[in-house]
C-alpha positions, 0 to 999 in steps of 0.5 A, spaced: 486 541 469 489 537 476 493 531 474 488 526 476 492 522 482 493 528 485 487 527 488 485 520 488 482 514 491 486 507 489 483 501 492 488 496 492 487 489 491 491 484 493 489 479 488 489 472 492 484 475 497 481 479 493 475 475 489 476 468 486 473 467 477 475 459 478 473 456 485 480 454 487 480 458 493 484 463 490 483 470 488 484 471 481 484 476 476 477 474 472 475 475 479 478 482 480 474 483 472 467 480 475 467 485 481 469 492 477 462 494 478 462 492 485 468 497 485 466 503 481 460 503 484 464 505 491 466 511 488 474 510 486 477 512 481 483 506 481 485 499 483 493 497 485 494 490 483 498 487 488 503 481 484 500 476 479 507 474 476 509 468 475 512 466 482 514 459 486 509 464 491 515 463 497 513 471 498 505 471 495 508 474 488 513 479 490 518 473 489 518 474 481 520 470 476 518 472 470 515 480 469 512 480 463 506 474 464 502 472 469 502 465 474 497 461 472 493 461 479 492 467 477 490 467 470 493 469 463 497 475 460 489 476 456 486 476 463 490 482 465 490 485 458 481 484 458 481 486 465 486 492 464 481 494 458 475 493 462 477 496 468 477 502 463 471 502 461 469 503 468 472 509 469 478 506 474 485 507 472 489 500 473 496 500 476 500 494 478 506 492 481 513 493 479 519 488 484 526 490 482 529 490 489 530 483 488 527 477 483 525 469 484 531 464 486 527 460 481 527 467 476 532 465 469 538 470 472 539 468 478 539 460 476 544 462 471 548 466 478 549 459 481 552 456 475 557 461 475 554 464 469 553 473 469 553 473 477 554 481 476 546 481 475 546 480 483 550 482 489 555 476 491 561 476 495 566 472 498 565 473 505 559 476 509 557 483 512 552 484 518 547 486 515 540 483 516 533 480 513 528 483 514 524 477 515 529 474 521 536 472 520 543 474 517 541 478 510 547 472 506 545 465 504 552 461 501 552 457 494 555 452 493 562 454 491 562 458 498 560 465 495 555 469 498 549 473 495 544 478 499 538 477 500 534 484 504 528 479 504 527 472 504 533 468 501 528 466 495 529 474 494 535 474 492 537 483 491 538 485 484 545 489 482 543 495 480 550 498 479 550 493 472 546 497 466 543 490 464 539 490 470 537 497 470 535 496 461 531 491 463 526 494 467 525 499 463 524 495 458 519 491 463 515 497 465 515 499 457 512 492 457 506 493 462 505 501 459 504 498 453 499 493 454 495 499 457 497 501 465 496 507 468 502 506 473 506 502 477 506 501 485 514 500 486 515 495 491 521 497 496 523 503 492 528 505 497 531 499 497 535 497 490 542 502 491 547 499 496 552 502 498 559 502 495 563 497 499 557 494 503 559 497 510 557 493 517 552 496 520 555 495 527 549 493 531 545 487 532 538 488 531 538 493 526 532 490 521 528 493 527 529 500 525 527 501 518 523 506 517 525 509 524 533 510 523 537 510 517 540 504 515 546 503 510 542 499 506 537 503 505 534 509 503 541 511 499 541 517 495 543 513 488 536 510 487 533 517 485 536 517 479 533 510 478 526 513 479 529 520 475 529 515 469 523 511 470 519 518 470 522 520 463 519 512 460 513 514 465 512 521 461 513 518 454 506 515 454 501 519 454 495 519 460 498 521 466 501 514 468 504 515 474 510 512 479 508 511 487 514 509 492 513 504 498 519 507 500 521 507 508 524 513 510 526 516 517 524 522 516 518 526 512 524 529 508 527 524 505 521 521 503 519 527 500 525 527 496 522 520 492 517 526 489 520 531 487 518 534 480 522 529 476 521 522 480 516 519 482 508 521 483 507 520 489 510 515 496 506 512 501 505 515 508 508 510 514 508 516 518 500 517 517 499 509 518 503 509 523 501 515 528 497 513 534 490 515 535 491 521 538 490 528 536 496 531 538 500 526 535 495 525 528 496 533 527 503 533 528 503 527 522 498 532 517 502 538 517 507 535 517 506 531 511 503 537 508 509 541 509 514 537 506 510 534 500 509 541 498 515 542 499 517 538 492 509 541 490 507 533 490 501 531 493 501 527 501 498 520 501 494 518 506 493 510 508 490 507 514 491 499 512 495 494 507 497 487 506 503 488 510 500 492 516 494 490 522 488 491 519 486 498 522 481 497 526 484 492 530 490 497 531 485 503 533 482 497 537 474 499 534 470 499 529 468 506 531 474 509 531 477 505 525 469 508 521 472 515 524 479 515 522 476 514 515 472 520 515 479 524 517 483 521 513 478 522 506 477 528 508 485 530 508 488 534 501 491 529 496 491 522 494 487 517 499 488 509 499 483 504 501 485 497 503 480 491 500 476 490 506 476 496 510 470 499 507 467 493 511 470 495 517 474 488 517 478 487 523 485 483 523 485 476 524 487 474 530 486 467 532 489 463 525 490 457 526 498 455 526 497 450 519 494 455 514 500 461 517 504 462 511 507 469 511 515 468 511 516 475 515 512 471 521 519 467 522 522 473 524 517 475 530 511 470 530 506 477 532 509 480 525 507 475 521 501 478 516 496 473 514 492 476 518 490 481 514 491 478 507 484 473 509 480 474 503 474 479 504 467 477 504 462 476 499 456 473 502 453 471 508 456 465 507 463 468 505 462 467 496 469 463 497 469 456 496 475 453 501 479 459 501 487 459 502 486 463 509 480 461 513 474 467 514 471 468 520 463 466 520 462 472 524 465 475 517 458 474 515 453 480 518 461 483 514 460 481 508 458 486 503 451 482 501 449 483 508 452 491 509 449 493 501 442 495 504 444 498 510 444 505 510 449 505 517 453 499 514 460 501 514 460 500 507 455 505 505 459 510 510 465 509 504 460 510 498 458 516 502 464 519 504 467 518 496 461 521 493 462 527 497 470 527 497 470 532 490 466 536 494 472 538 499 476 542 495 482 548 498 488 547 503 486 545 510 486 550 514 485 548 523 479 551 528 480 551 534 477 546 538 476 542 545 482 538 547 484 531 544 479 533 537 482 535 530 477 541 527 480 543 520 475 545 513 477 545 506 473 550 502 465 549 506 467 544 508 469 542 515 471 535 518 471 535 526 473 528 530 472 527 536 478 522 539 477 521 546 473 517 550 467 522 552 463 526 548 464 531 545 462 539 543 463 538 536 456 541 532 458 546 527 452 551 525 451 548 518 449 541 514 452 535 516 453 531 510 456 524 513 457 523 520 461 516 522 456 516 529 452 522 533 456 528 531 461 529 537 460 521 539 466 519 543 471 516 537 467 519 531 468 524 526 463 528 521 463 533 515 459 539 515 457 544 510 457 552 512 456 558 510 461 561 513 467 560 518 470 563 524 
């Protein structure tokens, strides 16, 4: 029998933006129980919870200060236990975030380092290297008694020393913790990033923060960290269920990351490099095959991810909803483990035009344009948005978006996801190309065929059998379609 995840859906919930059980505005954890039909009903098999943890909230949760209970804007430690088990009665797995680069400037270990007390838990030294934060600025902030910590992040971040066996036992304890409660797996945050190396080398170029992902950095991607997720997935495998590791890991290449899920690691990694590919045929095959080719590789399964809470919503990077519609029917269709963004099943765009008094992302400090409050805007619910003065204002024209107006419409794009996940398990084999006309992708998995046109121009796309979902007339510019066949070339 196939292990569940190799093959899933997992809608991630960002949980401040996401539904709110107590009318302040915020999105909480009774607001995530009330609308498990809602998520059930779309057909997918898990939920990701972005962090509920205790936290000053100075990076929207992934600050923590305590990883064994929940803030209080958020809900209780029994909000999370009655939603976890509720979640499971619905037939959704529940899998929560893990932070272990780093913890809170307020997290008890760290306001015992400044008192000089166990500073071993963290990184200090006495004099600074040239490394940078990714959020804009030098990666060191001095204490009072001229030391200096590092901070990858915000300087409330500040990193964790995972060359001290006192940091490595609690989080094993922390993820035995949650496993007990009854989670599915942990999402772990910067899974790439908790090793640095030994004597902290300069990195020699200004600038470097910018590369990540696309270059190697010494501070990351170092190859002690999979000893770290080699031990997770012994706790992991402890517990009966299939419970599951999945690394946000930034690599510079599909090769290194495919080293995050081999056999004894982890489960499955984020695929930026899927995110990240242009809306291009070409470019958008040479991602696909070679996702495919490395994670089968290692035997893992590729992911596929169009959109999160740290990236512009896809349908403003595409530039519509058309090809935002098709680019869902693409990637639903790909082999593996797909995951939806809250809101992208309504075709949410970014937003755009925040004004500057509710912009609260720390990233935007190192560029203006990169700041991500755009895309945690909280989702719809009614033509009146179902929020009562919410923390990020909604669009009024979000109403004809919302999921009450799209619920009865059978063109709506939240019905094209219902549609498309219902048909999902139908998709079954590995992908195989066809030949077809220039800037479209024609691929099949058993008898079913996926064809996208992702030019400007119509295009000759009809496939001789039944079509089963289409994001718009099939061979419409900017738009995908799934047939049934009898038979292929």
């Amino acid at each position: 029998m196939t292990a569940w995840w190799r093959d899933a859906v997992i809608y991630q919930v960002y949980v401040r933006s996401f539904a709110d059980g107590d009318a302040d505005g915020v999105g909480d954890l009774i607001g995530v129980r009330d609308r498990l039909p809602y998520l059930a009903g779309l057909g997918v098999d898990a939920i990701w919870l972005t962090p509920f943890y205790p936290s000053p909230m100075k990076d929207f949760g992934y600050d923590v200060a305590d990883y064994r209970d929940v803030d209080p804007l958020f809900g209780t430690l029994a909000d999370a236990k009655a939603l976890i088990d509720e979640a499971h009665g619905h037939g959704l797995r529940v899998i929560v975030d893990v932070v272990p680069n780093h913890t809170s400037s307020e997290h008890p270990w760290f306001q015992e380092a400044l008192r000089g007390e166990h500073r071993d838990r963290y990184i200090f030294r006495d004099e600074p290297n040239d490394w940078e934060s990714i959020f804009g600025g030098p990666a060191w902030t001095q204490v009072e008694d001229g030391q200096w910590y590092l901070h990858l992040f915000d300087p409330s971040q500040p990193d964790l020393n995972w060359d001290n066996p006192e940091v490595r036992a609690e989080f094993e304890s922390v993820l035995r913790f949650w496993l007990d409660l009854g989670v599915d797996g942990f999402r772990v945050d910067v899974a790439h990033g908790m090793v640095k190396p030994a004597g902290l080398p300069d990195v020699g170029r200004p600038g470097h923060s910018r590369l990540i992902g696309a270059e190697p950095v010494p501070f990351f991607d170092n190859d002690g960290v999979h000893e770290i997720h080699r031990a997770w997935r012994r706790v992991l495998d402890s517990y009966p269920g299939d419970r599951i590791g999945v690394a946000e890991a930034w690599a510079p290449t599909s090769e290194r990351l495919a080293r995050y899920v081999r056999p004894d690691e982890l489960h499955q990694a984020f695929n930026f490099h899927f995110l990240f590919a242009p809306w291009d045929a070409a470019a958008l095959r040479r991602v696909i095959d070679e996702s495919l080719a490395t994670a089968g590789s290692v035997g893992a399964p590729s992911t596929w991810v169009l959109s999160n809470h740290d990236v512009k919503r896809h349908v403003t990077r595409y530039g519509s909803l058309a090809r935002g519609r098709a680019a869902a029917l693409l990637t639903l269709a790909l082999p593996g483990s797909a995951y939806v963004y809250q809101g992208e099943e309504l075709g949410l765009p970014e937003v755009l035009d925040l004004p500057d008094h509710v912009l609260c992302d720390p990233q935007r400090l190192r560029d203006p344009d990169s700041g991500r409050d755009g895309c945690r805007v909280p989702i719809p619910w009614t033509r009146e948005s179902g929020w009562s003065d919410p923390w990020l204002p909604i669009p009024d024209d979000w109403a004809e978006l919302s999921v009450a107006a799209q619920q009865e419409d059978p063109g709506s794009t939240l019905e094209l996801y219902r549609r498309a996940l219902r048909l999902r398990p139908s998709l079954r084999g590995d992908l195989v190309w066809h030949d077809s006309p220039e800037g479209t992708l024609v691929f099949s998995r058993g008898d079913v065929v996926c064809a996208v046109n992702l030019t400007g121009e119509p295009a000759d796309l009809r496939v001789d059998g039944e079509l089963l979902i289409a994001s718009d007339e099939p061979g419409a510019p900017d738009s995908a379609a799934w047939w049934k066949v009898k038979w292929l070339p």
